[in-house]
C-alpha angles and dihedrals in degrees: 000000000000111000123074125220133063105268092041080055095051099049090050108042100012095172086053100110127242108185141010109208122214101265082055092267104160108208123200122230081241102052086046086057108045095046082048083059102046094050090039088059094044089057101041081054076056095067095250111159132190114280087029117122135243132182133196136201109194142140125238108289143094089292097076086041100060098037092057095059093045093056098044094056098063085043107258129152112247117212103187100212115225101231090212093068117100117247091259093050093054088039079057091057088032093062090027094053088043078227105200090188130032120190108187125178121237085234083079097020093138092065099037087059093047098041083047097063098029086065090036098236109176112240081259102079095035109101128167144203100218131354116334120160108243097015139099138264106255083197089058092053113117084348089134104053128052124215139053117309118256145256096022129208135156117260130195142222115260093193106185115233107263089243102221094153099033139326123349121259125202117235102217128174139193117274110255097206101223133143118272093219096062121078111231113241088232087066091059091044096048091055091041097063083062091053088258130139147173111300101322087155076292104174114185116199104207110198108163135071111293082224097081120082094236096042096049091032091059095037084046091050105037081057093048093052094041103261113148104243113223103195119191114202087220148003115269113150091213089056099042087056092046086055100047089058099045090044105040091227116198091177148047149133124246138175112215078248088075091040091072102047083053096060103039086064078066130198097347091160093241115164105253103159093091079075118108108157113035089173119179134172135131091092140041119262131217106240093231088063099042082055096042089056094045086050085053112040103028122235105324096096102112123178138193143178117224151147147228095236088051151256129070155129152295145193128196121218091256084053102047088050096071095032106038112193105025128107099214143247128312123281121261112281083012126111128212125190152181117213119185115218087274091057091252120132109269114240114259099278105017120116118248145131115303109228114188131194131192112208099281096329113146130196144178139205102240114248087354106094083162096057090041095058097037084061087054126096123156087328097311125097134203124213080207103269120157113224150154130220121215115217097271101058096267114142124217113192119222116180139312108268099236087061101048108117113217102210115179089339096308123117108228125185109225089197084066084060103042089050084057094044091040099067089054109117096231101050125086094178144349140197122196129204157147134259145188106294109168087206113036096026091239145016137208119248131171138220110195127189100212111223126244116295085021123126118208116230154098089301089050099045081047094057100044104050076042085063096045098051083074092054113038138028118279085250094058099052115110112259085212140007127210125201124223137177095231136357118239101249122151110235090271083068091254117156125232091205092162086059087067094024102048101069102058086060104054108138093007131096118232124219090238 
């Protein structure tokens, strides 16, 4: 093969596959394409322009696959739907979105019919995968017609902001008008910088909700460049392995949240040295994992630190090695940035707001011009991370902003605290934060998931804030610590920590 993007691909080695589905369905570049056409058709019949929205709510599979390349070549904005959102929650990014078509597996079929009336979408734009009553057969879409859709523009993805800390925002961007059938530059470049090229014999291993950026963006891209896409429906460590092996995977995408599943299967002998690429990011990682799966898995583990709105950083292994807990220096053509509450660049080592750049890429916060100008500084923007940089350009991330806990007039970072917490052997998870205090402001206080075999209590909670005193500073160590079953993470491994923070301030004003 010689030409580069999916369609090109299609049209010169047709049988090459694409994606295996998660029942072990192998599917073609040409059968990817032709089904992209015909539901591209069947849209555009709809009266879809380009610039119109779409969302999908859709598992792990071939479907949302196909659909998304369907919709990106007429030029529509693709909002992936989280399915464990509740109906009025997706009615919210339905209405928000101003979603002209809405495609909904059967699997959830309950919440797609409610979030569809609630936000009082005509039987026209509902479409469903399976059998939903009141939608339309995705298979019946363009079946009528033959041939690309017309005209063809690029699209682009409008991921909402997983709204850990308040209503989701969706993170839309200007049309480029290119060709469809053309792979952007950037998407070479970004996969460069993991080692990874076209083809190549290239096999990516997705094992995370396609609802995620990063997750769509590197199963999107390892299609377009000819990379085979391996999709599992759901995360399971043991299956991930077994895949690996019989796929001789060489690259995934992982969150620290999956490392440790993966570890605490221990040493079950699986073939890993088909892996070129282990590359994690979306949440911070304890240094003790990051190393025992180094020491695993060699040095293929390769991090970075990104956005949805765009721009980052990345470190290699080597890298890491000498420099354990950043998360590197900016991409090429990238800028990264520490900014002190005046604007002003922090000192190296001094904490402050990142601010990030990509080369001259613009985004907005859909229906939030204030949010949207509040994330805007001299053409660079901040999701609101605290940092630091070293002299020599390297960024250590501290906390997000919204989680920093003031406590007698001292800024503590509660993700400091959870890494500690995070390599005792009885905890499976942790969540820091602060709470109402009269005096201080806020206190710390601690939820821990015990680990398996370990039992909650006042010995526990003892031992615990005895095996910080030795880590962190006496006026970092939890007041008090609560026990849960389970933490509330979506599968990415992302915190809701307001879900467990938030009732304690009702009726109260925070600091931040």
């Amino acid at each position: 093969m010689t030409g580069i993007g999916m369609w090109n691909i299609a049209q010169e080695s047709p049988a090459f596959v694409a994606i295996v589905d998660p029942s072990g369905r192998a599917i073609s570049y040409g059968e990817l394409a032709a089904e992209a056409d015909r539901i591209g058709r069947g849209l555009r019949d709809a009266g879809l322009e380009a610039g119109d929205t779409i969302a999908l709510l859709l598992p792990n599979g071939a479907d949302i696959l196909i659909s998304y390349f369907a919709s990106v070549q007429i030029g529509l904005h693709v909002v992936p739907l989280n399915w464990h959102l509740t109906a009025p929650e997706l009615a919210y990014i339905l209405r928000d979105s101003g979603a002209k078509a809405f495609v909904a597996s059967s699997r959830f079929a309950s919440a797609a019919v409610a979030a569809a009336d609630e936000a009082g979408l005509p039987a026209a734009a509902r479409i469903a995968v399976g059998d939903i009553p009141g939608f339309l057969p995705l298979g019946t879409l363009g079946a009528g017609g033959s041939g690309r859709p017309g005209p063809r523009t690029v699209g682009a993805l409008m991921v909402y902001t997983s709204g850990t800390s308040g209503r989701p925002k969706g993170v839309r961007r200007p049309l480029p008008g290119l060709d469809p059938d053309d792979v952007p530059p950037v998407s070479l470049w970004f996969f460069g910088l993991f080692g990874l090229r076209p083809f190549d014999d290239h096999v990516h291993l997705c094992c995370s909700p396609l609802y995620h950026t990063a997750v769509m963006n590197f199963a999107v891209i390892s299609v377009q460049l000819g990379h085979t896409v391996v999709v599992m429906d759901h995360w399971d460590a043991a299956t991930f392995l077994r895949l690996v092996a019989d796929h001789r995977v060489t690259h995934s995408h992982m969150v620290p949240t999956q490392f440790r599943r993966l570890l605490a299967l221990g040493d079950v002998g699986t073939d890993v040295s088909s892996m070129r690429a282990m590359i994690h990011g979306a949440a911070p990682c304890p240094q003790p994992v990051k190393q025992a799966m180094l020491d695993w898995w060699g040095p293929v583990v390769i991090e970075y630190y990104a956005a949805s709105e765009g721009g980052g950083t990345l470190i290699t292994a080597a890298e890491w090695l000498s420099r354990p807990g950043s998360v590197g220096r900016a991409w090429p053509g990238s800028r990264v940035r520490v900014l002190d509450d005046d604007g002003k660049d922090a000192d190296p080592g001094t904490p402050g707001k990142v601010y990030l750049q990509m080369g001259d890429a613009t985004f907005e916060y859909h229906g939030d011009a204030e949010k949207t100008r509040a994330s805007w500084r001299d053409r660079m923007f901040t999701v609101g991370d605290i940092g630091y940089l070293d002299e020599d350009g390297y960024l250590y991330l501290c906390d997000r902003a919204s989680d920093v806990i003031i406590t007698g007039g001292v800024n503590v970072y509660p993700a400091e605290i959870e890494n500690e917490l995070s390599v005792h052997p009885a905890v499976a998870d942790v969540a820091v934060f602060g709470i109402p205090h009269e005096e201080w402001g806020e206190e710390i206080k601690a939820v821990v998931q015990p680990a398996e075999g370990a039992s909650p209590g006042s010995a526990l909670t003892a031992e615990l804030l005895d095996f910080l005193a030795g880590r962190v500073a006496r006026f970092k160590i939890p007041r008090t610590v609560d026990y849960v079953d389970e933490l509330p993470r979506d599968p990415n491994g992302k915190l809701y920590k307001r879900l467990l923070r938030d009732p304690y301030w009702q009726g109260r004003t925070r600091q931040i």
